[in-house]
C-alpha positions as CSV (number, residue, x, y, z in Angstrom):
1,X,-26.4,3.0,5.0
2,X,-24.5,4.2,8.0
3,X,-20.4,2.9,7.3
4,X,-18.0,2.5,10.4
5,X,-14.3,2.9,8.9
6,X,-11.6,1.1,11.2
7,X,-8.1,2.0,10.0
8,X,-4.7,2.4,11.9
9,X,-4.3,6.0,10.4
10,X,-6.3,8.8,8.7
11,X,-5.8,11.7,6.8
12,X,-3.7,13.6,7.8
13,X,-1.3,11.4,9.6
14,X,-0.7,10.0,6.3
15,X,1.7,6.6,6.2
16,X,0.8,5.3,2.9
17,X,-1.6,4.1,0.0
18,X,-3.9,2.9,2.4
19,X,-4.6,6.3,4.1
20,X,-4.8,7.9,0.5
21,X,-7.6,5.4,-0.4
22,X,-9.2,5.1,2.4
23,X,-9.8,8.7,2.4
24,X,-11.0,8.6,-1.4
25,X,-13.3,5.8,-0.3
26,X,-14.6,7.7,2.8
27,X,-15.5,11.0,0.9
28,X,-16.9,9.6,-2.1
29,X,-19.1,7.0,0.1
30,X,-20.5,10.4,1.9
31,X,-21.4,12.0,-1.4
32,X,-23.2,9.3,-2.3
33,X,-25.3,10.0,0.8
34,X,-24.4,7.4,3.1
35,X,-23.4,8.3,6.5
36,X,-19.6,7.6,7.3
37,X,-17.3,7.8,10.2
38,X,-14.0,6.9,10.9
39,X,-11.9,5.2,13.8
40,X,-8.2,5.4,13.7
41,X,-5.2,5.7,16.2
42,X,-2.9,8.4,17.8
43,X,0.2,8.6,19.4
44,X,-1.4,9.5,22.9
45,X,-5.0,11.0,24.5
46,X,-8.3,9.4,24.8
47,X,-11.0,8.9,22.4
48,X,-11.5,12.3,20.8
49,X,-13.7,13.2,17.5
50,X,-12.2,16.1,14.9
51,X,-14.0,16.7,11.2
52,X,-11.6,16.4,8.3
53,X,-13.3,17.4,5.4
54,X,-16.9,16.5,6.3
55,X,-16.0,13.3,7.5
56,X,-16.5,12.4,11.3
57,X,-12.9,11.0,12.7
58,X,-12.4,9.2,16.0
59,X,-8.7,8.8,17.5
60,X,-7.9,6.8,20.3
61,X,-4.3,6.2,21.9
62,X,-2.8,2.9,21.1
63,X,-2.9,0.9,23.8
64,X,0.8,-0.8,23.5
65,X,4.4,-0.3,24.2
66,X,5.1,2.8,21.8
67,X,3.6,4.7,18.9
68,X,5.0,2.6,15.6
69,X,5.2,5.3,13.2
70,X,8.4,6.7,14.2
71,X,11.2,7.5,11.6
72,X,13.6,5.9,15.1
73,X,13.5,2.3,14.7
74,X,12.4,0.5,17.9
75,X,14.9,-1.8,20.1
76,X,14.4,-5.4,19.2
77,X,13.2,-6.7,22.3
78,X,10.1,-3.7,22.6
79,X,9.2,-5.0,19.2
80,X,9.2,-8.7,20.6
81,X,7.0,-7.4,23.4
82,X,4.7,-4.9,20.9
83,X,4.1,-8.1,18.4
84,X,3.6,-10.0,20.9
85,X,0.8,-7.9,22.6
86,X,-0.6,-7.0,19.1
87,X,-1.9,-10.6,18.3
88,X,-4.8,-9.8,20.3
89,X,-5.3,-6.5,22.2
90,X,-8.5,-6.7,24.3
91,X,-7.6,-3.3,25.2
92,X,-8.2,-1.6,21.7
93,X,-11.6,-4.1,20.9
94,X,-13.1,-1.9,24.5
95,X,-12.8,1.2,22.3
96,X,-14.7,-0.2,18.8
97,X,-17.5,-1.3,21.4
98,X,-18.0,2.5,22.8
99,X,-17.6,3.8,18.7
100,X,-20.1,1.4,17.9
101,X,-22.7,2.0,20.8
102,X,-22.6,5.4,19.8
103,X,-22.8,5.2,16.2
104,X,-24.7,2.1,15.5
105,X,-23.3,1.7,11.9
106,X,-25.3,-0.7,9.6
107,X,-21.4,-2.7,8.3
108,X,-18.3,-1.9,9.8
109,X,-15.7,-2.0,6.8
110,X,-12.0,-2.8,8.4
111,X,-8.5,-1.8,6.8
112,X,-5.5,-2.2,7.9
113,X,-5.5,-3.3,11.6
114,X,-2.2,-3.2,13.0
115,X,-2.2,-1.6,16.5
116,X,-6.0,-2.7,16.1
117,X,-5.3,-6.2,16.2
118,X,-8.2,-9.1,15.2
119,X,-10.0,-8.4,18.8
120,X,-11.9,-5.4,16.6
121,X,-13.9,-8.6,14.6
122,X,-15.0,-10.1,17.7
123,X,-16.4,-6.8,19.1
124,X,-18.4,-6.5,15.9
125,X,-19.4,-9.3,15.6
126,X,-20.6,-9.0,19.4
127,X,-22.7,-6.8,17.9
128,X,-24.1,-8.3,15.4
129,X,-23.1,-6.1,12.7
130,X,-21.4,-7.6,8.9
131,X,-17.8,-7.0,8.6
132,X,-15.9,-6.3,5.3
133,X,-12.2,-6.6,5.5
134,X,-10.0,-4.8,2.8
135,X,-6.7,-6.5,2.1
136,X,-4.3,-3.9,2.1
137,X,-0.8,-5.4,2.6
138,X,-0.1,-9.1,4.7
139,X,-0.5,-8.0,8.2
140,X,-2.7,-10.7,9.0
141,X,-0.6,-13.1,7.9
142,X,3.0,-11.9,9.1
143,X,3.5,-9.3,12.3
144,X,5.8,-7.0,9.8
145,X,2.9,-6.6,7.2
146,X,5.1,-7.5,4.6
147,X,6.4,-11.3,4.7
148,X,9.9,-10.4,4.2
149,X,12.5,-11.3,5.8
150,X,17.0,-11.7,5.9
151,X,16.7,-9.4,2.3
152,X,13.9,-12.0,0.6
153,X,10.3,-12.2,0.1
154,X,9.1,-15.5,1.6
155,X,7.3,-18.2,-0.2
156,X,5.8,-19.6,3.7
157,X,5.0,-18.3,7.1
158,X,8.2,-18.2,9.1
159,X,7.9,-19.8,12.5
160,X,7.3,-16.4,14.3
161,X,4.9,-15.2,11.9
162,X,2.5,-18.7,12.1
163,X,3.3,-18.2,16.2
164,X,2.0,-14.8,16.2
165,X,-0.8,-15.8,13.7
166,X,-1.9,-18.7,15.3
167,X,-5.5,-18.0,15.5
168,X,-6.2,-15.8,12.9
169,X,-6.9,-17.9,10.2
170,X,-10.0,-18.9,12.5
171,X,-10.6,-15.2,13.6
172,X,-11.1,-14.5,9.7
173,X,-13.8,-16.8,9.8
174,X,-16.1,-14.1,11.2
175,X,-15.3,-11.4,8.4
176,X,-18.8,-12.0,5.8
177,X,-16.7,-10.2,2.9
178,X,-13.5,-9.3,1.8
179,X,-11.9,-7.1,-0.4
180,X,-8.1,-7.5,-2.0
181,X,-6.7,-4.5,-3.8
182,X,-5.8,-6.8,-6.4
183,X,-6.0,-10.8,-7.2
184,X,-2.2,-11.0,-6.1
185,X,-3.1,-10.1,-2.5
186,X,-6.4,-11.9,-2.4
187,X,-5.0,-15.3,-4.0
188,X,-2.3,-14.8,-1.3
189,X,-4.5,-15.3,1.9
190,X,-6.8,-18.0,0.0
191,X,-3.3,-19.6,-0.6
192,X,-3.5,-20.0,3.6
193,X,-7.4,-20.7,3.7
194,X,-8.2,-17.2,5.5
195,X,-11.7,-16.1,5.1
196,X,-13.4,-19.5,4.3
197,X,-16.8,-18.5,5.3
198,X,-16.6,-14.8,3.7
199,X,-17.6,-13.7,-0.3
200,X,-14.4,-12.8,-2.0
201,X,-13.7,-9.0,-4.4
202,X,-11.2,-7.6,-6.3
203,X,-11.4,-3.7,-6.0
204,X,-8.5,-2.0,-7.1
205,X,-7.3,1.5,-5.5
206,X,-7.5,4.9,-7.6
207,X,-5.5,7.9,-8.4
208,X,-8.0,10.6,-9.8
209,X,-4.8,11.6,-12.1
210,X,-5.8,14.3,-15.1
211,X,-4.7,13.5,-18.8
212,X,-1.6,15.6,-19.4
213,X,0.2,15.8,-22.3
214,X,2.4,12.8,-23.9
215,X,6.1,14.2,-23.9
216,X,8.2,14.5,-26.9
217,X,9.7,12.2,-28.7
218,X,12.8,10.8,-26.9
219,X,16.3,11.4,-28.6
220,X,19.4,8.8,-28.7
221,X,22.0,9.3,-26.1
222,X,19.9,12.6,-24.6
223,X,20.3,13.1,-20.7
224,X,17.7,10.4,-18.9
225,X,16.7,11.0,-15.5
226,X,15.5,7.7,-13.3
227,X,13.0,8.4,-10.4
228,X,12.2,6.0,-7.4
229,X,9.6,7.4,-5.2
230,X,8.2,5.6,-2.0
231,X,9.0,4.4,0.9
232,X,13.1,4.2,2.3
233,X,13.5,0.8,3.2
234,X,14.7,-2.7,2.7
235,X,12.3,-4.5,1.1
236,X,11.6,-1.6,-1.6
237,X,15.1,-2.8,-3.3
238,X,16.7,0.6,-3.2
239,X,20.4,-1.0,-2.5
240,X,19.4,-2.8,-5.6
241,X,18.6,-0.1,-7.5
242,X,21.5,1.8,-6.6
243,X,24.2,-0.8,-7.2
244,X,22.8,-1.3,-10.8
245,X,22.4,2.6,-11.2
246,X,25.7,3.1,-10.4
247,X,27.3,0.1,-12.7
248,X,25.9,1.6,-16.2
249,X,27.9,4.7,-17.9
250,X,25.3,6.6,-19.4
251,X,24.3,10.5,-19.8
252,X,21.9,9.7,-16.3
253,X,20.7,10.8,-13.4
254,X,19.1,8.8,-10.6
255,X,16.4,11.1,-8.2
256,X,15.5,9.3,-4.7
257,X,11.7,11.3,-3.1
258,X,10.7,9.9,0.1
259,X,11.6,9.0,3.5
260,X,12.5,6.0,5.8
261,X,14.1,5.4,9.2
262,X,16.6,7.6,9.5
263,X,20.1,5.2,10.5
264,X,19.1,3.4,7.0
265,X,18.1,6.8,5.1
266,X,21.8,7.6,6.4
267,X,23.0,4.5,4.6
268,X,21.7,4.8,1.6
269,X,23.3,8.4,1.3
270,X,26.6,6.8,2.3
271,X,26.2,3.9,-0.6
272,X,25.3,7.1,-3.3
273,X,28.2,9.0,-2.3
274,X,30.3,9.5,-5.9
275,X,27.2,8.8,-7.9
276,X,25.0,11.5,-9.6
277,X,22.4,10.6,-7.2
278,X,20.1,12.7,-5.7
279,X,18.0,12.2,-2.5
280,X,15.3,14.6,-2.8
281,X,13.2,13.9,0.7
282,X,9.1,14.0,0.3
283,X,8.1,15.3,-2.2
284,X,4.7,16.0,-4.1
285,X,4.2,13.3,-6.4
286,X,2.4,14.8,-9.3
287,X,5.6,17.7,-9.8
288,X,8.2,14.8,-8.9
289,X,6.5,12.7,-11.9
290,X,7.3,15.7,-14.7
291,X,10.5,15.6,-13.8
292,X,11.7,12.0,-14.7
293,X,11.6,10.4,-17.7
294,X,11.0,6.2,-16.4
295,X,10.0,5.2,-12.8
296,X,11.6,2.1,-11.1
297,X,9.8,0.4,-8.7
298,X,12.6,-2.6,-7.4
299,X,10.6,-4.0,-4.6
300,X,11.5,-7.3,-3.2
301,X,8.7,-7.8,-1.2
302,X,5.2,-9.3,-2.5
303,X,4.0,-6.1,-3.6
304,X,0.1,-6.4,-3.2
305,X,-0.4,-3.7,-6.0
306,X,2.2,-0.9,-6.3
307,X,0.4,2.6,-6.9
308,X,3.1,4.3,-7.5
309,X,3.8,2.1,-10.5
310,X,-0.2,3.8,-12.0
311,X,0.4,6.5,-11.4
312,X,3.6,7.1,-12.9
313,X,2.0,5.7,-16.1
314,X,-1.1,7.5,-15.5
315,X,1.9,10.5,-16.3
316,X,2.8,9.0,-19.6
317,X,5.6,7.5,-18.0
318,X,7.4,3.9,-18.8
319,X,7.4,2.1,-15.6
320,X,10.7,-0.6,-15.0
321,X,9.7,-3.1,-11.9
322,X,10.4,-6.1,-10.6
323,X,8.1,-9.1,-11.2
324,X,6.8,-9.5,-8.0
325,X,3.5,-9.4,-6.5
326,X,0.5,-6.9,-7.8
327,X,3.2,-5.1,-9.8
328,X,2.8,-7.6,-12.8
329,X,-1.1,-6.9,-13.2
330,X,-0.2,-3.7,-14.4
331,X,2.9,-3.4,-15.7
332,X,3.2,-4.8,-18.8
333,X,6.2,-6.1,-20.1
334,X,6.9,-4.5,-23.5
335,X,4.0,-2.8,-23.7
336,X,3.9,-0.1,-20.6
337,X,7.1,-1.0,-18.9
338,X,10.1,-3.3,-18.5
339,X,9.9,-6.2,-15.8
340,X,13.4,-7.5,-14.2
341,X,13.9,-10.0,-11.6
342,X,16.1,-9.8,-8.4
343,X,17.2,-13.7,-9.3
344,X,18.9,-11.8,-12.0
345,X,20.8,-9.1,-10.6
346,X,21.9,-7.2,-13.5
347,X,18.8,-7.4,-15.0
348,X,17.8,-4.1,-13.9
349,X,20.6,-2.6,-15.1
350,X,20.2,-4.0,-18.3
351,X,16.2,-2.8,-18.4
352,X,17.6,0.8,-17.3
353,X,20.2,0.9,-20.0
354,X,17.9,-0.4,-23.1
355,X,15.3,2.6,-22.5
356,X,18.7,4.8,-22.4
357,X,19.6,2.8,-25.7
358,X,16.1,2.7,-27.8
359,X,14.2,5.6,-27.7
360,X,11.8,3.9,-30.6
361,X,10.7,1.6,-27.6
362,X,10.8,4.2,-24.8
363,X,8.7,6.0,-27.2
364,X,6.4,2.9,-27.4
365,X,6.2,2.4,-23.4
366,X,5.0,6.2,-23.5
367,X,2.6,6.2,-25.7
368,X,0.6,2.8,-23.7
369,X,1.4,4.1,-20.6
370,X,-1.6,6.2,-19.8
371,X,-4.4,3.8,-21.7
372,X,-3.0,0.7,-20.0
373,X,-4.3,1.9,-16.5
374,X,-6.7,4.2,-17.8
375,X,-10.0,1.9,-16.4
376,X,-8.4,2.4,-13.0
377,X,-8.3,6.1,-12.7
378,X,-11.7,6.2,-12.0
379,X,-12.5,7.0,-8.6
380,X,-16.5,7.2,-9.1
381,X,-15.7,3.7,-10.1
382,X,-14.1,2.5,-7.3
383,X,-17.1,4.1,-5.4
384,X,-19.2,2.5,-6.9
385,X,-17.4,-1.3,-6.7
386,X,-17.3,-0.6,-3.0
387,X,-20.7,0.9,-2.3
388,X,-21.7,-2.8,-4.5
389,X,-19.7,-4.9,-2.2
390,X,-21.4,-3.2,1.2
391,X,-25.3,-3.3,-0.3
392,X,-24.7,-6.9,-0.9
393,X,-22.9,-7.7,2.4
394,X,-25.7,-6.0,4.2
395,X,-28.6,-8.0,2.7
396,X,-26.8,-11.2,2.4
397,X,-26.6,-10.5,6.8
398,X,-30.1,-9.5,6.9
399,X,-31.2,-13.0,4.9
């Protein structure tokens, strides 16, 4: 089959999981022997076509107020405007319609489609061609991507986000089939009736992570060093983390990898001053993994899966997260990891300081870590669920 890719960025401007996957997904679909091309966005320039790493890439401009993968935060009132033009950008749907005159792909599988906006289904479906969608975060419900909002998850559409989504729940009508990267995200949108006419997957993203050895056994009171890697911002619960870090008196270390916008990277720094805190800046995640002996992963948003939380225990490493989102289908409480809650503060703390305090159960969490997400670390699997998912959608079209 001949497979149109629509995401807002491929490899290598690199913002995410997303671009990870969709790259895994891309490649392995090739070797398969299908034919695959990709459309994605770029700061400026018209539609232009590169080869990264056999696969066919189209970039087009964004066609809206500024580029929104900046470390500078925008003003407010350009990000009213850019929303605001991002509910539907007729614009962006002219440019699917030349990709898909000139490749005439069989399905067109979408990802996420901010910048895009929903006018892409429309110019597909102009075309007569089967859409998949694959649920990635909550752009299509919430402008932000993330339903989060004054420091909270939220349990409904605020009254911006259901303005700015008006007609989308309708628009996802058109979509045959979609795909959540876990049942969190997919029960999420069926919570809202999205996708009423379309058949409905689970197909959870991969690491291709090789089996390393398990470490040694952990000693009482030994030095313990506490890794975070992601994402700098709000809604990842870093204040949260750091505040509870900085309350326990333990032989510790805390290490910070990644990047955000830089007036609240600047803040964080600030809040860890007289803490032995480190903020190590991007890093690659396979060495930053050796060097920590428990990730924490203290989100406060609706995680939809959390793949830093496999791969850490793909490492043989205990995993302590909050119980939100897709983060509690695999981390298992007592078993691979500790869950806290952000309703209880100090429970983080508390999670943080019994791994310091039991090295019998660290030793446990260590020892499940690897086998608890070992069906996922399959990537000829995911292939294959995906490859699945298009065949049917194809011929259910066809019939």
């Amino acid at each position: 089959m001949k497979i149109l890719y629509i995401n807002a960025l491929y490899s290598p401007l690199i913002q995410g999981g997303a671009e990870i996957s969709l790259k895994a997904i891309a490649e392995g679909m090739q070797a398969a022997g299908h034919e695959v091309a990709v459309l994605s966005l770029k700061p400026t320039g018209d539609l232009s076509t590169e080869e990264i790493d056999h696969i066919k890439v189209y970039r087009t401009a964004l066609k809206n107020l500024y580029w929104p993968f900046e470390k500078i935060r925008a003003g407010k009132l350009d990000r009213m405007f850019w929303h605001a033009r991002d509910r539907y950008n007729a614009a962006m749907r002219q440019v699917v319609k030349k990709v898909i005159e000139k490749e005439k792909p069989d399905i067109v599988s979408c990802h996420n489609l901010v910048g895009w906006s929903v006018a892409v289904w429309d110019e597909i479906k102009a075309a007569n061609i089967p859409i998949v969608q694959v649920l990635h975060d909550l752009y299509l419900l919430c402008p932000n991507s993330d339903m989060f909002k004054d420091d909270a998850s939220c349990d409904t559409q605020c009254f911006s986000c259901a303005l700015l989504r008006q007609k989308h729940k309708k628009l996802s009508g058109k979509v045959d089939a979609v795909i959540g990267i876990s049942k969190f995200i997919l029960r999420r949108f069926e919570q809202y009736q999205y996708f009423d006419k379309a058949k409905k997957y689970v197909i959870y993203n991969t690491r291709e992570i090789p089996e390393t050895p398990l470490p040694q056994p952990r000693a009482h009171d030994t030095n313990f060093t506490i890794g975070y890697i992601g994402t700098l911002a709000e809604k990842k619960g870093i204040e949260w983390l750091l505040d509870q870090f900085k309350r326990l008196s333990i032989n510790a270390q805390l290490q910070i990898a990644g990047g955000g916008k830089e007036d609240y990277e600047r803040f964080l720094k600030a809040k860890a001053e007289g803490a032995n805190i480190s903020f190590i800046g991007y890093t690659d995640p396979a060495a930053f993994y050796k060097t920590i002996d428990v990730l924490v992963v203290p989100s406060l948003w609706q995680e939809p899966l959390g793949m830093v939380a496999i791969e850490a225990l793909a490492y043989h490493l205990p995993v302590i997260a909050n119980a939100v989102g897709g983060l509690q289908e695999t981390v298992i409480e007592g078993f691979n990891g500790l869950l806290c809650t952000s309703e209880e503060m100090n429970s983080l703390g508390d999670a943080i300081q019994r791994l310091y305090d039991e090295p019998l159960l660290y030793d446990t969490l260590v020892k499940n870590a690897r086998k608890s997400v070992e069906a996922i670390l399959s990537k000829q699997r995911m292939i294959n669920e995906y490859s699945t998912v298009l065949n049917e959608t194809i011929r259910g079209s066809r019939a």
